[in-house]
C-alpha positions as CSV (number, residue, x, y, z in Angstrom):
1,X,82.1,100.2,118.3
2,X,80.3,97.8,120.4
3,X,82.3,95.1,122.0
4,X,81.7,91.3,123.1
5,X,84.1,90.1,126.0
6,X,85.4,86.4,126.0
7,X,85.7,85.0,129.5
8,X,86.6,81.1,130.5
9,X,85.2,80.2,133.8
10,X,87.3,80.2,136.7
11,X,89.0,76.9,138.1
12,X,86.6,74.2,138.6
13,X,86.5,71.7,141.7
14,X,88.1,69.3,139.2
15,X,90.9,69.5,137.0
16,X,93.4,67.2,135.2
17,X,90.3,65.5,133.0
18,X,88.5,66.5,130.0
19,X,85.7,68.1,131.9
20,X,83.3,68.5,128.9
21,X,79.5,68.3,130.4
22,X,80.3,67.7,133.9
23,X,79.0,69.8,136.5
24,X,81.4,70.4,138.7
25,X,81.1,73.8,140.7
26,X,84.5,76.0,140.9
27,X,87.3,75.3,143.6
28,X,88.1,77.6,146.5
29,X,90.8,79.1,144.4
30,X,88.6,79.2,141.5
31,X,86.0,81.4,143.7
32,X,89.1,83.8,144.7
33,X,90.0,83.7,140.5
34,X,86.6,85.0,140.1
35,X,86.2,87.5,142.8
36,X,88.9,89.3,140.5
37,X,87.0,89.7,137.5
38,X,85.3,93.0,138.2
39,X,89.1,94.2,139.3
40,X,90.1,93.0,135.9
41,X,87.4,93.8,133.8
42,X,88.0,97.1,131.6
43,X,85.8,100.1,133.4
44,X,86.0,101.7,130.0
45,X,83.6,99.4,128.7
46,X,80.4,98.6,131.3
47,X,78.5,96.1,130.4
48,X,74.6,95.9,128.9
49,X,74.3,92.0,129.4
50,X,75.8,89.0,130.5
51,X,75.8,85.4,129.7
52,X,76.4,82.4,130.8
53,X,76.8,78.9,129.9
54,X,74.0,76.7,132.9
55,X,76.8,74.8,133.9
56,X,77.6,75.4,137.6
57,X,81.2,76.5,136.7
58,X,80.2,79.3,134.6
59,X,77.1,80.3,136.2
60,X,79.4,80.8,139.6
61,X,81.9,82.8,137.9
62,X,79.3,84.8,136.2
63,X,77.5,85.8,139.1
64,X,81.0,87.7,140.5
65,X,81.0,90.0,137.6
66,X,76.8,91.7,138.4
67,X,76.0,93.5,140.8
68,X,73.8,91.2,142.8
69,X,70.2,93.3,141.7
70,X,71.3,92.1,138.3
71,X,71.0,89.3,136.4
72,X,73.0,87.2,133.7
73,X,71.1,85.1,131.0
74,X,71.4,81.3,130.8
75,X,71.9,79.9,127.4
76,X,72.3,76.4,126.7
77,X,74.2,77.4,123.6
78,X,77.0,78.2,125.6
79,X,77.3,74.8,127.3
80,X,80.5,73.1,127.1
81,X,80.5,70.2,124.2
82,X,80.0,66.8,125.7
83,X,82.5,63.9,125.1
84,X,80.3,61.2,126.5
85,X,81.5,58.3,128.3
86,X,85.3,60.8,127.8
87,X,83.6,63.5,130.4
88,X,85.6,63.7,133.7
89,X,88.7,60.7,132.4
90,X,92.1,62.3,132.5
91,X,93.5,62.0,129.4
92,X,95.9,58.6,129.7
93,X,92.6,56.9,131.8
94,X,90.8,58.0,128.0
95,X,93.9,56.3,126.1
96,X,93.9,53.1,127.9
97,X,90.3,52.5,127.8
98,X,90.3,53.4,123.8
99,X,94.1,53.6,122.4
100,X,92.6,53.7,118.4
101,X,89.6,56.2,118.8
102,X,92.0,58.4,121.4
103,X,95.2,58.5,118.5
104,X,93.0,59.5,115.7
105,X,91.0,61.8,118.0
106,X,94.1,63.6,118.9
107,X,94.9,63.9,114.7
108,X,91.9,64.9,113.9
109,X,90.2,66.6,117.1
110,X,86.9,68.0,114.8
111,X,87.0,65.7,112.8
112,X,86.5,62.6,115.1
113,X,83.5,62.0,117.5
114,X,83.1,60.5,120.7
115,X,80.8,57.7,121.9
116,X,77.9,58.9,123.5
117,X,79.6,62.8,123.3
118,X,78.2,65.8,121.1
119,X,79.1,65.7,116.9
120,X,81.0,68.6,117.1
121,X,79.2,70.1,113.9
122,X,76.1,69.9,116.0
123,X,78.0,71.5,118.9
124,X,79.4,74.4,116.2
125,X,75.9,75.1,115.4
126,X,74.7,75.4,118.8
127,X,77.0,77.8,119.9
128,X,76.7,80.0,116.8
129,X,73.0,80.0,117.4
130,X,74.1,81.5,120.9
131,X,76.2,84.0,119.4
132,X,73.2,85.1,117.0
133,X,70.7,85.8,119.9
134,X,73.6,87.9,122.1
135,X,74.6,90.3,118.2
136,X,71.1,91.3,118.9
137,X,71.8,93.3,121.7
138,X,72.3,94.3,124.0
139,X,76.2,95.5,124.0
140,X,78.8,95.6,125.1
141,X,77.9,92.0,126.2
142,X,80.6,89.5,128.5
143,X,80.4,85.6,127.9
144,X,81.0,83.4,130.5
145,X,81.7,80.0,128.7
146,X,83.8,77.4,128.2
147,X,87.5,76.4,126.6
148,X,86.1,74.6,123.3
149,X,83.0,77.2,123.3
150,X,85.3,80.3,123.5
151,X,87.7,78.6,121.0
152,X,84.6,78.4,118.7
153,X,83.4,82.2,119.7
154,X,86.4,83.4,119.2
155,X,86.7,81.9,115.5
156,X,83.9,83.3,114.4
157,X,84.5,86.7,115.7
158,X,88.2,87.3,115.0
159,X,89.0,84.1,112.8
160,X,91.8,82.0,114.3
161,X,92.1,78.2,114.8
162,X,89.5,76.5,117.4
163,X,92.3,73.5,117.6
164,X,95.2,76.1,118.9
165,X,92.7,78.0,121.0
166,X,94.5,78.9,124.7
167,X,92.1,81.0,127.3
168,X,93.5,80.9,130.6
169,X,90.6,80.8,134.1
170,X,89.0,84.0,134.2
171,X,91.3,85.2,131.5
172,X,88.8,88.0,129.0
173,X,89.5,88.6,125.4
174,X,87.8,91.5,123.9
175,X,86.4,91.7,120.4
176,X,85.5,94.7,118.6
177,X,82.7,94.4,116.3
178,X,82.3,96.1,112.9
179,X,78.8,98.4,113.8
180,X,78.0,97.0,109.7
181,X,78.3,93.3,110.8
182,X,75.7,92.3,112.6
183,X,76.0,88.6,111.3
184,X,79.2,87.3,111.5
């Protein structure tokens, strides 16, 4: 059965905020996090493709799981969701500034968009559009994305809640797919 591996980027330069579309590259430790994958990744299962989301933090932590002849694909798909003027605040910086948008946006996470930041029905169909171009092959493939774009992966490959989604740094999930399924 072919496979698609899950993988969240290792730990980024900066941590503590709502990172959404900032670049920031990976942090010493997050190199060392990385440097791990292949050690970690399951040598029954070699990979046919990888991909990437173009931010910095992914594209680092792809590039440790190739040999260096080879290359991963870039898809914007993949690219974390922006939250606007929200993208790199800490959380209690975003309540102050906004206390009303920030307590319904914590209800209703989905449901309630951010000045300036990505719908997130427009960000659901982005990265299912991503998901559709890697199903055509080749597999097994890895995906080297972020926390809200795995949560949303992972919900339309195994089912599951995007809003109780946990992947740890460099933590893979696997997914079997059904060989009849080609369009989840």
């Amino acid at each position: 059965m072919p496979r698609i591996f899950l993988i969240r980027h290792a730990e980024p330069s900066l941590t503590g905020v709502i990172l959404g579309a900032t670049d920031a590259p990976l942090s010493a430790r997050g190199h060392g996090q990385a440097r791990q994958l292949t050690e970690n990744f399951p040598a029954t299962h070699p990979l046919a493709a990888v991909y990437a989301s173009p931010l910095r933090r992914a594209m680092q932590s792809a590039a440790y799981l190739l040999e260096p002849w080879r290359p991963f694909a870039l898809l914007d798909g993949l690219r974390e969701i922006s939250y606007g003027s929200w993208d790199g605040l800490a959380w209690d910086e975003i309540a102050a500034r906004n206390p009303d948008l920030a307590a319904r946006k914590a209800v209703d996470w989905l449901g309630v968009d951010v000045p300036g930041g990505e719908r997130w029905s427009e960000f659901e169909t982005r990265v299912a559009g991503a998901l559709s171009r890697i199903l055509g092959g080749p597999l097994p493939a890895a995906i080297v994305a972020h926390q809200a774009v795995n949560a949303h992966l992972a919900h339309l490959l195994g089912g599951g809640t995007r809003t109780s989604f946990q992947q740890g740094y460099c933590e893979i999930l696997s997914y079997e797919l059904p060989i009849d399924s080609p369009n989840l």
